[in-house]
N, C-alpha and C positions, 0 to 999 in steps of 0.2 A: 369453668372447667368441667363440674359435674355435669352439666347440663348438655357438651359436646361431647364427655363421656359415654351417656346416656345415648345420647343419637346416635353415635358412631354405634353401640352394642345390637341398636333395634335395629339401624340398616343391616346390620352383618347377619340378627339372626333372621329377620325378610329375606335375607339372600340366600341363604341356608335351606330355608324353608323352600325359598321358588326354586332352587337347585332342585332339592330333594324331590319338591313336586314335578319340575319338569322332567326329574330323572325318572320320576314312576308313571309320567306318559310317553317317554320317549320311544318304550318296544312298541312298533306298529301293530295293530292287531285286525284279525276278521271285525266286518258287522254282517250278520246272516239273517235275512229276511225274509218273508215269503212274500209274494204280490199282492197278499192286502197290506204290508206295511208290517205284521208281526214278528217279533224276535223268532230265532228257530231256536229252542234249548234243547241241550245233548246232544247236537249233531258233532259228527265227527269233521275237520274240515283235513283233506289230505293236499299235497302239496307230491302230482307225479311226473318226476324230470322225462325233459322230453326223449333224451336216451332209449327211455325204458317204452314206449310207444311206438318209437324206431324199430328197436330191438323184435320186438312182438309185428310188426308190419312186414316184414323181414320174412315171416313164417306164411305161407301162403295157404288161403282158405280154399281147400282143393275138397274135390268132391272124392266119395267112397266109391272105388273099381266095381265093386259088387253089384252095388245097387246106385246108380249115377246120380237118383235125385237125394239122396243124401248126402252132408259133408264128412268128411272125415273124420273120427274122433281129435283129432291133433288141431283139425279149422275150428273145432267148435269151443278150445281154448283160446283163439285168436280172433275170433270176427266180432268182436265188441272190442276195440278200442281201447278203452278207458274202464269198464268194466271187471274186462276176465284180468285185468293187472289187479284193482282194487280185493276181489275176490281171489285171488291167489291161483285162477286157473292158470298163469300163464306166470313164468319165473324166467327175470332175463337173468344174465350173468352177475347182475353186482346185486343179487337177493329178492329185486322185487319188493313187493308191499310192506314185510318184514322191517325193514332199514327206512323206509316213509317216514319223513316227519308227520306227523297232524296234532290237531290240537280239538278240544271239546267246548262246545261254546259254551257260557254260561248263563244267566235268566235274563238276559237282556241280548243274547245270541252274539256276543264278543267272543272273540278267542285272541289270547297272544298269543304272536310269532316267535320262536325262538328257536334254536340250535339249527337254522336254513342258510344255507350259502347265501348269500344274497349280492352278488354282482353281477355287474351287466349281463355277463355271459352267461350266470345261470337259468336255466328257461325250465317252468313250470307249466302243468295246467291243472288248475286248482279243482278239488271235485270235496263236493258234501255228500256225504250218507245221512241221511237222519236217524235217530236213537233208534231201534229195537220198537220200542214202546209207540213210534211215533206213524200215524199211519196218517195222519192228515198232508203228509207231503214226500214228494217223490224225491231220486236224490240226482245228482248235475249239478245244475248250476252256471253264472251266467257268464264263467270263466272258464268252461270246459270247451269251447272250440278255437279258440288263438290263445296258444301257452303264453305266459307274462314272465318278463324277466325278473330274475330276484331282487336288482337294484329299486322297480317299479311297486315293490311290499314295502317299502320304507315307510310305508304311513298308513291312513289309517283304507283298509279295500273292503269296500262295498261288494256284496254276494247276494245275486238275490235265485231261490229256487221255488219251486213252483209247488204251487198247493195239490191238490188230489179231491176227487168227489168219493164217499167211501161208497161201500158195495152195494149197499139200501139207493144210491140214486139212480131215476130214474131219465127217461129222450124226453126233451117238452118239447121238439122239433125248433125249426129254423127260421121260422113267423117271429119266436118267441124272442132267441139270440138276437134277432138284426130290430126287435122293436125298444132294446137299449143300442146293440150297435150299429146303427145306422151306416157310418161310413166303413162298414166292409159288405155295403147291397152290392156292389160291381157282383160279388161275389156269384149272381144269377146269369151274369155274362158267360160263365164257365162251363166249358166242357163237360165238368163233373156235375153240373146243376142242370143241364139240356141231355144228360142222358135217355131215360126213359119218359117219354113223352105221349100226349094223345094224339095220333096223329094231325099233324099241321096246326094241334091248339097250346101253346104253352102256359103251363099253371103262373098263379103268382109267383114262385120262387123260380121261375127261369123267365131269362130275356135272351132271346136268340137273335138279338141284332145283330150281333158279330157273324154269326154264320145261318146270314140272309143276305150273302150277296151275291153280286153278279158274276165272281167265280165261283165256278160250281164243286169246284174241293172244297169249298167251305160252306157252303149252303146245305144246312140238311133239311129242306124242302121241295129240293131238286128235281130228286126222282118221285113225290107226290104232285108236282106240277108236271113233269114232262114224262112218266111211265102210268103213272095212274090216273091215266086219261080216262074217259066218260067211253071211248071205243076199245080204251084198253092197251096193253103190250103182252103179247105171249111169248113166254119163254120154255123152248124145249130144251129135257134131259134126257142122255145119251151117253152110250157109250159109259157104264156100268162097271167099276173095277173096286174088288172090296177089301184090297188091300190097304188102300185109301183112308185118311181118318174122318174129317166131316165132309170132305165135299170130293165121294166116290163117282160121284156125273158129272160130265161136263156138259156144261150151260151152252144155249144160243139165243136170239133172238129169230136168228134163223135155221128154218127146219131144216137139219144136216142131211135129210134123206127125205125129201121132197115125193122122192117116186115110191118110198115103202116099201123099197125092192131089200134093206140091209137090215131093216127088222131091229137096230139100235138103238131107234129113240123107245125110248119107256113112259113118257109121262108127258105135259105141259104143264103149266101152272101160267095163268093168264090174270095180271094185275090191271084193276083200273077202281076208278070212281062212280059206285051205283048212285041210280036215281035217289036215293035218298040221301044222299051226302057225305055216304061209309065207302070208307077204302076198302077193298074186299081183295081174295083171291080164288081163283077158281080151279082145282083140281080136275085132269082128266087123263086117267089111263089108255094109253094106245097101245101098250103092249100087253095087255088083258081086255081088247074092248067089253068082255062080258062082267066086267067085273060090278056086283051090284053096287058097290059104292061110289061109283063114277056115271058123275062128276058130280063133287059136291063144292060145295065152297063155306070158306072162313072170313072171318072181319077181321083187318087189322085193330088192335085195341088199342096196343102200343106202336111205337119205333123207339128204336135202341140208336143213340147216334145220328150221322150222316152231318153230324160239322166237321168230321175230321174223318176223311178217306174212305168210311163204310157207313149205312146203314143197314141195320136189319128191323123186323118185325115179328109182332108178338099176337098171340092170340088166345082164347080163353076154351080149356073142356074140361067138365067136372068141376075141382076146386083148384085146379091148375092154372098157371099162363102157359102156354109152349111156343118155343119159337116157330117159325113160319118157317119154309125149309130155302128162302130167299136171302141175300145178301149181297147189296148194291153199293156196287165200287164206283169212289164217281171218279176216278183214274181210267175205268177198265174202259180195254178198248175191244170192241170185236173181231177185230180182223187180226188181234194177239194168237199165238197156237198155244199158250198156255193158259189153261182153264181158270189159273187165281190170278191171271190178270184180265179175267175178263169184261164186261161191264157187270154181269152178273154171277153169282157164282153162289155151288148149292152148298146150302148151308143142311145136311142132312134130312133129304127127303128120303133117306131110308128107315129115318125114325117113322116116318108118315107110312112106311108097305110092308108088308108082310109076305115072307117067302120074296125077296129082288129077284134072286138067283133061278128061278122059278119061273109059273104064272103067277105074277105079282096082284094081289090084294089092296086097295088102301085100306086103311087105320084110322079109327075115328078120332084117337091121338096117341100120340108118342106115351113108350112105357113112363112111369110116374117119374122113376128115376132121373128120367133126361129133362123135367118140369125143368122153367127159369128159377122156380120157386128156390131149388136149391141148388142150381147150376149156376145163376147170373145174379140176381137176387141179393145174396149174400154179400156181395161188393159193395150192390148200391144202394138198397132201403138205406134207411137211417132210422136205429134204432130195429136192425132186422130183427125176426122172430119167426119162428115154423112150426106146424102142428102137422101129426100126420091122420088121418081118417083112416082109424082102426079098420073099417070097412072096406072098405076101396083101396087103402095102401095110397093113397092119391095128398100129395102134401099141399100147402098154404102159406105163403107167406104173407109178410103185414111187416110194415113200417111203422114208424109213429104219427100217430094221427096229428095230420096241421091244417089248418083253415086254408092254406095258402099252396097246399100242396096239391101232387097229381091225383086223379081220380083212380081209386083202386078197382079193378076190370071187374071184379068178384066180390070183393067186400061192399064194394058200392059205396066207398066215405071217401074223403083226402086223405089221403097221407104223404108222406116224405118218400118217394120211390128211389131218391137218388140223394150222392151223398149228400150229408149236410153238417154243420160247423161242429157235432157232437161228435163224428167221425174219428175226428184229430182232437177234440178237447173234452172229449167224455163226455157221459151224461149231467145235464144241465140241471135237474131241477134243481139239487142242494145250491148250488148258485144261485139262482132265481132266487129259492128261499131267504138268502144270505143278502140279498139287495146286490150282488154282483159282490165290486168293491174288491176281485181278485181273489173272492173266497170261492174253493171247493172246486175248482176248474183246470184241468191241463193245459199250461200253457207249454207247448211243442219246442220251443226254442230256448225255455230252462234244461232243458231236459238234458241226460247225456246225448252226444250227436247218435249215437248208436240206438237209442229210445226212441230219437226225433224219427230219424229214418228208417225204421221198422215199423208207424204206422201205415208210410205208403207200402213199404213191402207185404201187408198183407194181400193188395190185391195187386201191387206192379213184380211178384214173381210170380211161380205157376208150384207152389204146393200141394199135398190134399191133404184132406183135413183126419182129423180125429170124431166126427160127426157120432152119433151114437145109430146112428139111421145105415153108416155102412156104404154111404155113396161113395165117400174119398176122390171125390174128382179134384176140379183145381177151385173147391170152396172150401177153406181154411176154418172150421167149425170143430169149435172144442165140443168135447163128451156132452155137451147139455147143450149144441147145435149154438152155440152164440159164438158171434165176431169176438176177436181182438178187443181187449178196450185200450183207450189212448193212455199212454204211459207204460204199457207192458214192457219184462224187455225183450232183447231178442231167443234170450238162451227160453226165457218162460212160454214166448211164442213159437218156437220149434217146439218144445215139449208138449204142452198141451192144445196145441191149434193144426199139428202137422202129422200125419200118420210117415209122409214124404214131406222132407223141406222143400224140396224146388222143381226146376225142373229135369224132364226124362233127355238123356241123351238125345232124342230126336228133334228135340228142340232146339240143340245147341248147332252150330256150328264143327267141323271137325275139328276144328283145336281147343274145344270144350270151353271157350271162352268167350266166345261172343253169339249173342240170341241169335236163332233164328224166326223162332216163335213172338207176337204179342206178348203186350203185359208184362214184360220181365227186365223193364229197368235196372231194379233193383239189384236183378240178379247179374247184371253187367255192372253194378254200381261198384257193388260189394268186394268187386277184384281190383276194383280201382285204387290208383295212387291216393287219389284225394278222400279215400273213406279212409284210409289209415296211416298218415304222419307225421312228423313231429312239428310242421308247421302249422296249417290250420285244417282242424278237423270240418272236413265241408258235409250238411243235411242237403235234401230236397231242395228245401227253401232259399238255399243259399244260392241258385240261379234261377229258381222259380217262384213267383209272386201266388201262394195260395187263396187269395181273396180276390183276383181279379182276371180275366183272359191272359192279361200280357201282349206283349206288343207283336205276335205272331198266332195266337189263340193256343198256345202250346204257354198257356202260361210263364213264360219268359220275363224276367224282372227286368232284362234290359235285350234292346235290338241284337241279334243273330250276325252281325258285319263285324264281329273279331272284340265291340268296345265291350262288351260284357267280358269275356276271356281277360282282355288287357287291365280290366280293372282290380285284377289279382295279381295278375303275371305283367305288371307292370315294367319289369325288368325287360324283356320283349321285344326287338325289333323284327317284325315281322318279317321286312326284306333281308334283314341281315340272319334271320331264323331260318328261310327259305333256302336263302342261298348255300345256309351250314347244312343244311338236310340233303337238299336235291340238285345241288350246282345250280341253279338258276334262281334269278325272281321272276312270279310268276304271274306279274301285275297286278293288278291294285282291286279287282274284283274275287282274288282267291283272299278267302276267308281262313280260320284258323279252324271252324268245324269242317270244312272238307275234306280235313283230312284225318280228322281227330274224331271227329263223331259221323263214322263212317253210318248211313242207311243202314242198317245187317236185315233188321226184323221187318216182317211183314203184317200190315194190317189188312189196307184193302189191296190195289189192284201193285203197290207199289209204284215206283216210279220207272217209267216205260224210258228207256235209256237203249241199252245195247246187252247183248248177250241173252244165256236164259239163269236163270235161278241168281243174276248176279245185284241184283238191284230190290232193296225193302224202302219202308215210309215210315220206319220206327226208326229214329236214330240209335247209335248203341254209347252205351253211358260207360264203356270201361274208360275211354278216353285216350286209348293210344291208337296205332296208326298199325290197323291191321293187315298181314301179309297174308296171299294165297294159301292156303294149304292143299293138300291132293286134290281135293275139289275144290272147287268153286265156291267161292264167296265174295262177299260185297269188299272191294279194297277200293281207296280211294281214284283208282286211274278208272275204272269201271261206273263209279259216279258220279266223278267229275268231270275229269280230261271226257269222258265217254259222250259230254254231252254235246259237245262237239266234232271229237274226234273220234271217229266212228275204229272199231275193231277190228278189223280188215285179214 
């Protein structure tokens, strides 16, 4: 009897005990890591209903009447997301951050869950701040773009956010990144890596297979085989109007005034390939024949582009590059009446004269201010940097030096002329240092989405900068002339990278919402549904594959025929979608970006359709299905229906 006694007491207090134990692991808690695997301690972990993201997407990030390329005081508490809630710029109705559960992890980066609704229906999007103290890691997190419902915390939820390189590191270039990660080389297929180039030779860090083919909008060798021919192609400008922004002449291949009776054309510029094997171009004034500078001529050093709708050309005087006052649309056509849909079209050869208006002068080169050095420059080095020659006023830039990279026109070394993987994930050495392993690095896709998608915003809107040099064009350079680093946020990069956040009214469209202007994704992005909901907060990356061309060279993570849309909007039937919009379906060739990602913005020649001013080659990222306003603009009947069904 004592002996069953006995057992019966030990099973009971075993059970007691596993009771008790399992009752002190039953509250589900955080685990917060960084990407090398490390605890985060003292971060705060918040927990912000989706309500309250709603509520704030509700307020729309509207520009200031005064001055167009700035936001409103009112947008600049709403255009982060997840942020201006965290931060208290932005207070919905039921309190805001105030009323927030969160919790502070402990030395192993746990935190319990406690006092959270947690049923089905409640939906979260989980965000870390790290301590005060804590400067090796940025805050997001790998639950801040699809909220989780509260029933889905019941156990134990994995968080991981992303590390930081601190201020001491330094660019080792893009040789260095891909000689550990190998499988993101596609990554020289890219647009952004075949930017600036030597003419017709691509450094190691670009492969321009993708745009070398036998369509010529995608080939940017095109017009070096078929214009800069060994006999040449001259192209006359004409017809002088200086109201104009870069491109006040209009181009021809042919001489608009043959007989010299109209006294219009002002200039030629004659492209070809010299006996020595340099692309060259040759300057010659015809409406000052006495002018002693004519005709001279420049070497192409670069090209900018021409896998995708333009390129241009670059050239070298003093310690500068300047552009070439060329720009070859491989859309344009000649017998267009519109001068930016031409084949060629001036890229400011009033920088190259003196006195236009006048007896025009050439110019041995463009004032210093118009240099690439810190007009173009700034987007693409990697690892940019500028110095100005106290002398001359004449600026320089420089990349970070790479074995593998393009030859610098001036310095005379390689370097990285175009983006490269430090761009988006900061600078690399303390990584390197670190053996990798996830230490000291930005990764883009911890990040809040509103951090992820403001490192493309530096160069896909059109701001000017804070530069201490006073140029303020659309190169985004803080007081000490340096890019963005990766991980900034958005409110820090308005402040100190923007003198103007965006763009100038002129740029816009008339219903101030969709680009007319290049480069300005972004600034279509940021009105969009999908930068700010309560479903899933969508980056760049979210329909774009940044390590590789994509399946249209337009970086596309999936094919442009509706399956990419539908893999979200899965709910979707496109016929039955068609038919609720527009009384009809409109067979099986109409797409869902036809109408949704109307063309707005112009790069090269556009897409020659119908109409005039009605048709661009930039799609527009707000993603709704824009209507006429008092002018003219791109609507989907104009680029679609249009290509068949003529205007009549």
């Amino acid at each position: 009897m004592y002996r069953k006694l006995l057992l019966f007491f030990s099973l009971l207090i075993l059970a007691v005990f596993g009771i008790l134990g399992c009752s002190s692991k039953a509250d589900p808690n955080f685990s917060v890591k960084d990407t090398s695997g490390a605890p985060i301690v003292g971060a705060t972990v918040f927990a912000i209903p989706v309500a309250d993201v709603e509520a704030l997407a509700a307020v729309p990030i509207s520009r200031d009447d005064k001055e167009f390329g700035n936001y409103s005081a009112e947008a600049l508490t709403v255009d982060e997301p997840l942020e201006d809630l965290i931060n208290g710029n932005f207070t919905p109705s039921g309190g805001g951050v105030t009323t927030y559960q969160k919790w502070v992890t402990d030395d192993q980066g746990k935190a319990e869950i406690s006092g959270l609704a947690m049923g089905e229906a409640d939906k979260y999007f989980i965000y870390v701040q790290p301590a005060d103290d804590d400067s090796a890691h940025l805050p997001g997190g790998s639950l801040t773009r699809v909220p989780v419902t509260g029933d889905s915390l019941n156990k134990v939820v994995e968080v991981t956010v992303s590390t930081k390189p601190s201020t001491e590191a330094t660019f080792v270039g893009t040789s260095t990144c891909l000689g550990c990660h190998s499988d993101k080389s596609d990554v020289k297929k890219t647009a952004h890596k075949n930017g600036f180039m030597i003419p017709g030779e691509p450094s190691g860090l670009q492969d321009a297979s993708n745009f070398d083919a036998d369509d010529a909008e995608y080939n940017m060798f095109a017009a070096l085989e078929n214009k800069f021919t060994s006999t040449g192609t001259t192209i006359y400008f004409y017809d002088y109007d200086e109201k104009r922004k870069f491109d006040k002449f209009k181009t021809s291949e042919t001489n608009p005034d043959p007989d010299g009776k109209l006294s219009n054309v002002w200039a030629t510029v004659k492209v070809f390939k010299d006996t020595d094997g340099k692309y060259k171009m040759t300057f010659t004034n015809v409406k000052n024949p006495s002018d002693p500078a004519s005709p001279f001529t420049k070497e192409v050093k670069l090209t900018y582009g021409g896998g995708v709708y333009k390129q241009r050309y670059l050239t070298t005087a003093g310690t500068s590059i300047h552009m070439l006052p060329l720009q070859y649309n491989s859309r344009g056509d000649e017998a267009s009446k519109e001068r930016v849909r031409m084949q060629w079209r001036d890229y400011h050869l009033d920088w190259w004269i003196d006195d236009p208006s006048g007896k025009p002068v050439f110019k041995s080169q463009p004032a210093a201010k118009n240099a690439a050095d810190v007009q173009c420059a700034t987007c693409h080095f990697n690892g940019y940097s500028v110095t100005k020659n106290a002398d001359t006023g004449e600026f320089m830039a420089t990349g970070v030096a790479d074995p593998n990279g393009e030859l610098h026109p001036i310095a005379g070394e390689k370097q990285e002329l175009n983006i490269g993987c430090e761009t988006c994930h900061g600078p690399g050495s303390e990584h390197v240092a670190a053996g990798g392993k996830g230490m000291a690095i930005v990764s883009p896709q911890l990040l809040t989405p509103e951090r992820e998608t403001v490192i493309c915003a530096q160069c896909h809107s059109r701001p000017q900068g804070n530069d201490s040099f006073g140029i303020k064009k659309d190169s985004p350079l803080n007081s000490e002339n340096k890019m963005m680093i990766a991980g900034t946020s958005r409110a820090d990069f308005l402040a100190n990278n923007t003198s103007r956040n965006d763009s100038a009214e002129s740029d816009m469209f008339e219903d101030g919402l969709h680009s007319k202007a290049h480069h300005q994704q972004y600034t279509d992005f940021i009105q969009s549904g999908k930068y700010r909901n309560g479903s899933q907060l969508l980056t760049c990356s979210s329909c774009h594959d940044l390590h590789a061309p994509g399946t249209d060279r337009h970086q596309l993570s999936g094919v442009s025929d509706s399956s990419l849309c539908l893999s979200c909007h899965t709910s979707v039937k496109i016929d039955e979608h068609q038919k609720d919009k527009v009384g009809t379906v409109m067979g099986a060739n109409a797409k869902c970006i036809d109408c949704h990602n109307v063309k707005t913005a112009n790069s090269g020649a556009g897409l020659n359709q119908i109409g005039e001013n009605l048709h661009g080659d930039i799609t527009a990222h707000v993603f709704d299905v824009p209507n006429k306003t008092k002018k003219p603009m791109p609507v989907p009947y104009t680029n679609t229906c249009g290509t068949c069904h003529q205007n009549k």
